[in-house]
C-alpha positions as CSV (number, residue, x, y, z in Angstrom):
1,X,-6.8,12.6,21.0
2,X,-6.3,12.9,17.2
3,X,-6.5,10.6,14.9
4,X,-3.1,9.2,14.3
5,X,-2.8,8.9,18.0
6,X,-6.5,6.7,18.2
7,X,-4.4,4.7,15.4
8,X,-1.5,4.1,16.7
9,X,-3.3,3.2,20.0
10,X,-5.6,0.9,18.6
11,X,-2.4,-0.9,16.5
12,X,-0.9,-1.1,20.1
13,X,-3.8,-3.8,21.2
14,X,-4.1,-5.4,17.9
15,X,-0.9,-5.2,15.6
16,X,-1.7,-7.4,12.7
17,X,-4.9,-5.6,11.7
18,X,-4.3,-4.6,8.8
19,X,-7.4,-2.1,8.2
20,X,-6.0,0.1,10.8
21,X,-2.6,-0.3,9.5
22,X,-4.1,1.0,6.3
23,X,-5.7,3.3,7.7
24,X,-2.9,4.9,9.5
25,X,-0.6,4.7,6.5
26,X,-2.9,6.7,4.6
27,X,-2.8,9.4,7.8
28,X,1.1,9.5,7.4
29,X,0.8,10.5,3.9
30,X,-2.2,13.2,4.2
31,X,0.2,14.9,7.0
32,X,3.2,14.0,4.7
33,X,5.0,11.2,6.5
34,X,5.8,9.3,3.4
35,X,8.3,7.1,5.3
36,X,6.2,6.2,8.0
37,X,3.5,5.4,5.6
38,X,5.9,3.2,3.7
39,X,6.9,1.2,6.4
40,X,2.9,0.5,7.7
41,X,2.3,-0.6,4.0
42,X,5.6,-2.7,3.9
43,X,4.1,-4.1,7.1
44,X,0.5,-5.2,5.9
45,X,2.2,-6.8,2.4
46,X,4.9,-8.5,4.7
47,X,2.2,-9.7,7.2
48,X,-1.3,-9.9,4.8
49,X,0.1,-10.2,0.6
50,X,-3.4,-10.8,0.3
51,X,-4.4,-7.4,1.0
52,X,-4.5,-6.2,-2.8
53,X,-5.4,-2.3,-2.6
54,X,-2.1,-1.7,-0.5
55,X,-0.1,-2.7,-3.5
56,X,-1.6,0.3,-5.4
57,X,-0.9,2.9,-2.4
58,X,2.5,1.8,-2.3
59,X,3.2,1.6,-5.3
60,X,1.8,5.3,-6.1
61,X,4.4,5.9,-2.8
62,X,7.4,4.7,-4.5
63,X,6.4,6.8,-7.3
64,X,6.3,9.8,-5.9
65,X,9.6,8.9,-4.2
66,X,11.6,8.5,-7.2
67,X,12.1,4.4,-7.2
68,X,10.3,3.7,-10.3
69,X,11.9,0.2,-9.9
70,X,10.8,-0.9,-6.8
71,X,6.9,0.9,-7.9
72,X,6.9,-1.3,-11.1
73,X,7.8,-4.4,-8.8
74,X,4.7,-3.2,-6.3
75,X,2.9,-3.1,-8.8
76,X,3.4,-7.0,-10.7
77,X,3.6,-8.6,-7.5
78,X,-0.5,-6.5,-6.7
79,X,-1.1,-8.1,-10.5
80,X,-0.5,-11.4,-9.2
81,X,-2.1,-11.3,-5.9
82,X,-5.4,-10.0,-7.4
83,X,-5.7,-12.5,-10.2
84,X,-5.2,-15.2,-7.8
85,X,-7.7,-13.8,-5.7
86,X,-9.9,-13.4,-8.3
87,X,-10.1,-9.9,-8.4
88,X,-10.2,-8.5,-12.0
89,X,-10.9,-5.1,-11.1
90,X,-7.6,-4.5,-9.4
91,X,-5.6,-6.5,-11.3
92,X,-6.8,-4.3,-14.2
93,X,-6.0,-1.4,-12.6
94,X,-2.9,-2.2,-11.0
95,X,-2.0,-3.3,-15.1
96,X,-2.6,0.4,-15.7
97,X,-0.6,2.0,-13.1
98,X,1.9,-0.1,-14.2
99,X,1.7,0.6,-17.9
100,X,1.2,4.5,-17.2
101,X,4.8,3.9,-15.5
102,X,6.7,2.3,-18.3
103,X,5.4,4.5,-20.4
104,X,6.1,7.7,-18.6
């Protein structure tokens, strides 16, 4: 069984966990399922907003997709999850993404 299959299998028995939602959203991107990948990573943020690194990978998504917009949203709403969390690291970095955007 390969490895989006294990995934999808696992998500079967537990669908909230957002690791392997993660997990298999990255998967859809490295075989270039950007769709799919969007959807698992609209999942985890609709489910989990807590879960701050997703805001990055989607956001970097949307890029790549065109929707500048929507990315630059992704990315304010990460800002705010992460400084309420506490988490300086990824707020700083989602800051950047997001500058490097409205700069671009």
């Amino acid at each position: 069984m390969d490895r989006l299959s294990r995934l999808k299998e696992f998500l079967a028995t537990n669908p909230h966990d957002a690791f392997s939602r993660h997990a298999l959203a990255l998967e859809y991107i490295k075989l270039g399922q950007e769709e799919q990948a969007r959807v698992e990573f609209e999942a985890i943020l609709r489910d989990n907003p807590d879960q701050v690194g997703t805001y990055y990978h989607l956001g970097k998504l949307l890029e790549r997709a065109g929707e500048k917009t929507s990315a630059l949203l992704i990315y304010q709403q990460g800002i705010l999850q992460a400084k309420a969390a506490g988490d300086t690291h990824s707020a700083r970095e989602l800051l950047a993404a997001a500058e490097w955007l409205v700069d671009d």
